[in-house]
N, C-alpha and C positions, 0 to 999 in steps of 0.2 A: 409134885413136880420133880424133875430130874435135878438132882442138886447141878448137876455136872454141863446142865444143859446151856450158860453162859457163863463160863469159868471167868472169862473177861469184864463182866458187864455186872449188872444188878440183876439181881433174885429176890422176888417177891414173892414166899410161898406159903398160899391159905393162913392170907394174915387178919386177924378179926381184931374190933377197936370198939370198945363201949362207953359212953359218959354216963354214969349212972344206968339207967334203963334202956338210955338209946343205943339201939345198936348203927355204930356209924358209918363200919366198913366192917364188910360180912365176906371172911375166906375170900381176899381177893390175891391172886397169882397173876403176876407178870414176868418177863424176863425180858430186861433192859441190854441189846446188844452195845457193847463197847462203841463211843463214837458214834449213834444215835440220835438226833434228836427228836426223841419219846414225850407225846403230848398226855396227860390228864386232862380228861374234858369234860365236862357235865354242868347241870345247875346249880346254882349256891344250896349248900346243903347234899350233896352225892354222895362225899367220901373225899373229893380227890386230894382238898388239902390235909386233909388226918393222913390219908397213905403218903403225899410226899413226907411230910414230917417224922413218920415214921421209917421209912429210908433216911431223912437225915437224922434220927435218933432223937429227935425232939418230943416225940412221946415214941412207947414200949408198945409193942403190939401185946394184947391179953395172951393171944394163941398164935401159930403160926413164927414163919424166920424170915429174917432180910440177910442176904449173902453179896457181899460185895467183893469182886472179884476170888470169888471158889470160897472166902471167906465167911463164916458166920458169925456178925456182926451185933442180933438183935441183942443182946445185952451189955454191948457196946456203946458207952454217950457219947452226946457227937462231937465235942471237940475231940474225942479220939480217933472219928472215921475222918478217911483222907475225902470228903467231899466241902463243899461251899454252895450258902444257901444266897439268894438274892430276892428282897422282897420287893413291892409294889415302894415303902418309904424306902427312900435307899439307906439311910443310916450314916452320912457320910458326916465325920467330924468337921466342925463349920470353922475353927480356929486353926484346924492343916489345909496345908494345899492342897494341890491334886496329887503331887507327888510324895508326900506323906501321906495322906490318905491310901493312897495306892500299896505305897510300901511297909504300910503300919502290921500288918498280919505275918512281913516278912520277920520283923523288928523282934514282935513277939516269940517267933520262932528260933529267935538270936541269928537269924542266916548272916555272912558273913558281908560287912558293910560293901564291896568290890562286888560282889555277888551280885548282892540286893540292888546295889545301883541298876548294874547292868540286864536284871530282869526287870525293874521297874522300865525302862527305857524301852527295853524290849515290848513290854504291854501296853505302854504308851502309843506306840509306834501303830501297833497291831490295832488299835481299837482308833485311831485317828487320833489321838489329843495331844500329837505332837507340837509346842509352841505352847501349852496351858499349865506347863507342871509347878509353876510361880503362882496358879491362880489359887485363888477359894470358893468353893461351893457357889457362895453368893456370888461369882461375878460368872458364873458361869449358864448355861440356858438347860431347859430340861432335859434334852437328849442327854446334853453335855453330861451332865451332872447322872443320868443313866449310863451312861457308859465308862464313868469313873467306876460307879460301884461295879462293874459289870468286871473291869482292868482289877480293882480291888480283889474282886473273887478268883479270877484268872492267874492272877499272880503265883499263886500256891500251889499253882498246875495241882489242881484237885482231879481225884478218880472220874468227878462227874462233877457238874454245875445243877444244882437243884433252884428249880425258880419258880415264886409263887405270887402269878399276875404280876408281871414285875412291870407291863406300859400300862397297869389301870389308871395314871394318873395323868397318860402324857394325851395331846389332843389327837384327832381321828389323821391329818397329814403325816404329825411327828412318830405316831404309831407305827403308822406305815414302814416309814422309812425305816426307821426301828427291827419290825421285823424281818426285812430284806438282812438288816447289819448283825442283828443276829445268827439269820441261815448261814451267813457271810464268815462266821464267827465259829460256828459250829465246824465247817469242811475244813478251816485253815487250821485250826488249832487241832482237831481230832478229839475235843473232848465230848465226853456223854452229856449231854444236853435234857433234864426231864423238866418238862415245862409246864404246869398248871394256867388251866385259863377254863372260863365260860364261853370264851369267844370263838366262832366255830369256823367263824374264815381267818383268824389269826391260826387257829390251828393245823387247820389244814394249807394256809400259805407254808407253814414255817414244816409241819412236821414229816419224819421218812415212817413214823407209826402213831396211831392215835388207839387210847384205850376211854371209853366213849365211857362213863359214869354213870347210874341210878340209882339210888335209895340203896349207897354204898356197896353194888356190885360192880360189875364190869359187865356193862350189854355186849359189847362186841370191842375184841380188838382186831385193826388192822389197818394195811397202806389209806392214806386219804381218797385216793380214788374207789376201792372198796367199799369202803366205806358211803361214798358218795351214789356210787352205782347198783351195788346189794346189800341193802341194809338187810342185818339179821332181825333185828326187831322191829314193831311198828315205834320204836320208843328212836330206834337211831334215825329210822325212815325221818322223824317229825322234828328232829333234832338236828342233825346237820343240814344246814339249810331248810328251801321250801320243798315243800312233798307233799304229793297228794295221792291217799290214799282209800282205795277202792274195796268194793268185795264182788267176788266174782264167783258165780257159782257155773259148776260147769256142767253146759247142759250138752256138748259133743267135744270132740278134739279130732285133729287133725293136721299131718303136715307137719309135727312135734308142734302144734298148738291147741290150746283148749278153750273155748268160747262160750261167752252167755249172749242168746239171742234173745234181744229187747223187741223187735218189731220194728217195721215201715224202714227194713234196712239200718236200725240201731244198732249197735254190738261191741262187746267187750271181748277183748283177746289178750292172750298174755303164752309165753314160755311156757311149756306144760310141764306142771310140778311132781306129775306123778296121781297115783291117787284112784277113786273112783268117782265114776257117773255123777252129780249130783251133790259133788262137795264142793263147799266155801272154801274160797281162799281170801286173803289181804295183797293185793297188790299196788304197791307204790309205781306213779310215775310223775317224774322231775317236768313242771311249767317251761322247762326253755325246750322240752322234747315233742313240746303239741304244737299243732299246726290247725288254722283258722282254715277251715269251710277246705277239708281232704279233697283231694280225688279221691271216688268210690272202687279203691281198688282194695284186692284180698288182702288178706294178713294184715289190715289196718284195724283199728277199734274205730268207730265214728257215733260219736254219742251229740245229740241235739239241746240246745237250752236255751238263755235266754239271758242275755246280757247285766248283769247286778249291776256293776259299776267298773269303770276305767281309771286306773292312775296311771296317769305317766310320771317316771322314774329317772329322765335324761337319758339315760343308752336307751333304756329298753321303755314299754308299755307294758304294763300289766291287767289280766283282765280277770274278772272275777264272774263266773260263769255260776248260775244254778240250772241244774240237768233238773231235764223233763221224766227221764223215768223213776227217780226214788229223791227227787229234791234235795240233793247234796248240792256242793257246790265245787268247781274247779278252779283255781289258778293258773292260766296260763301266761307267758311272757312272749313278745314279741320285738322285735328290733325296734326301734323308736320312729324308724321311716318305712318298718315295711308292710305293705298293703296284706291284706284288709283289714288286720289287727286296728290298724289306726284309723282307719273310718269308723269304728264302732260306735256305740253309744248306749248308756244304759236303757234295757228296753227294746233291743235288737234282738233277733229270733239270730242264732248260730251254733253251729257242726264244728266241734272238737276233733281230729282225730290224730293218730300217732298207729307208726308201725308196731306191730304186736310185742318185738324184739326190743323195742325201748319199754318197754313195761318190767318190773320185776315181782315174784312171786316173793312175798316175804316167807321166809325160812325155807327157802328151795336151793339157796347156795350151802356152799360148801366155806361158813364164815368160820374168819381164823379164831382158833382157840384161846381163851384168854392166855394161857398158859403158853401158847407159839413163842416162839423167840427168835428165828429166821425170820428178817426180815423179807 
């Protein structure tokens, strides 16, 4: 990686992490733009928490560097690096208020008492907890007491706020809200934002980049919708969200599309990848992009099955189709009042289809490099 390539921000280059035998994070490279908020994202067990921690210097990478602002940092501990971490417990002392609690990191840093007041107040102000700085922890509700520690961290106007699952404890409403005060939190203030989580719609609500995690590489990084739309691997395809994922061998192409003809007017279609005659692909496509019982018009896929079972979801229906030509199965999603979706019933013969151009060829884009650092 270009050392030079976010002078501003965070530099994570071919940083490798072992516990004993296991290797936990293997040469992973990111470049963290200043003012970002930059997601880790995967399943327990990826890497993502060993890499944040290792940008905040709470463990050494074996190999590889962390450069924080132009800076190279990795044999730097982390009370020396200008950043602050926030975890899931927040840590907040239960005998200070909010407003000691708040200003306790200034304290340590001796900043000057007139000073400190007056950013305490300020962070106050900025995170909502104006009217609580007399409280303590206990009398305070989870948000609350989330968004002390969060003022806590802020205070020290750090290079970057590192945060690791910091709503796993709060409920699925306060979450919410949470995240919005976050993104909220990120534009007003300008600081760098790198947020660890499992959760793939907190991520992608909150984040302007997401760097998608596996058995401590990096499968793809890039914008949410990217991500959303052309997965580079079948691994992100199955991971962000629902996806279903196909194999398409191509038996012609045409029109910049290439198709496998199944019979009695069956057919799979997709964006043509390239390639020859008679080759396999993996093509993902997203359950809110099909549509129940097509018109038979060109450029669509329309495959045939037979109804497994129906959940309804409140907005939506969901339906779970197994296909008549190779017994997979499909996902699709429909509006929760719109016809025919919702007459169905398991045990119902039904036509899937979707225009060809909603389908994606896995590994036919142009996915962003772990290494990119333009947002």
């Amino acid at each position: 990686m270009n050392e030079s390539a976010a002078p501003d921000g965070i530099v994570v280059d071919a940083v490798t992490k072992r516990f004993g035998d296991a290797l936990v994070v293997d040469a992973v490279s990111l470049g963290i733009v200043e003012g970002e908020f930059f997601s880790l994202l995967g399943p327990s067990g990826c890497g993502k928490t060993t890499t944040l921690r290792m940008i905040a210097g709470f463990e050494r990478p074996d190999s590889g560097r962390v450069l924080l602002r132009g800076e190279d940092v990795t044999g730097v501990g982390a009370a020396k690096r200008n950043l602050n971490m926030v975890f899931q417990d927040y840590g907040l002392f239960p005998h200070m208020t909010v407003a000691e609690n708040v200003g306790f990191g200034l304290r340590v840093k001796r900043v000057a008492r007139t000073e400190a007041r007056e950013r305490v107040a300020e962070t106050l102000a900025a995170m909502r907890l104006g009217g609580l700085e007399g409280r303590r922890p206990a009398q305070l509700s989870g948000g609350q007491r989330q968004r002390v520690a969060l003022a806590r961290a802020l205070v020290n106007r750090p290079a970057a706020l590192l945060l690791d699952e910091p709503l796993g404890a709060l409920d699925f409403k306060l979450r919410k809200e949470m995240q919005l005060e976050l993104k909220r939190l990120n534009h007003e203030t300008g600081t760098t934002f790198v947020y660890v989580t499992h959760d793939q719609e907190e991520a992608l609500t909150m984040s302007d980049r997401i760097a998608v995690m596996s058995n401590g590489v990096v499968e793809q990084l890039a914008a949410p919708r990217e991500l959303y739309e052309r997965p580079a691997t079948a691994f992100v395809a199955g991971f962000i969200g629902v996806s279903n994922l196909l194999e398409l061998r191509v038996d012609e192409r045409a029109d910049g599309h290439v198709a496998m003809r199944l019979g009695d007017g069956a057919r799979l279609l997709a964006p043509d990848p390239g390639g020859a005659l008679g080759a396999t692909h993996q093509l993902t496509i997203r359950p809110e992009r099909i549509r129940i019982e097509p018109d038979d018009a060109a450029g669509w896929s329309r495959l045939p099955g037979c109804v497994a079972d129906v959940v309804y979801l409140g907005s939506m229906t969901q339906l779970l189709v197994d296909l008549d030509h190779d017994g997979g199965r499909l996902v699709a999603h429909c509006l929760a009042d719109d016809e025919p979706g919702t007459r169905l019933r398991p045990g119902d013969p039904v036509v899937l289809g979707w225009p060809a151009d909603r389908s994606f060829v896995i590994g036919s884009g142009a996915a962003a490099s772990v290494s990119e650092v333009a947002a």
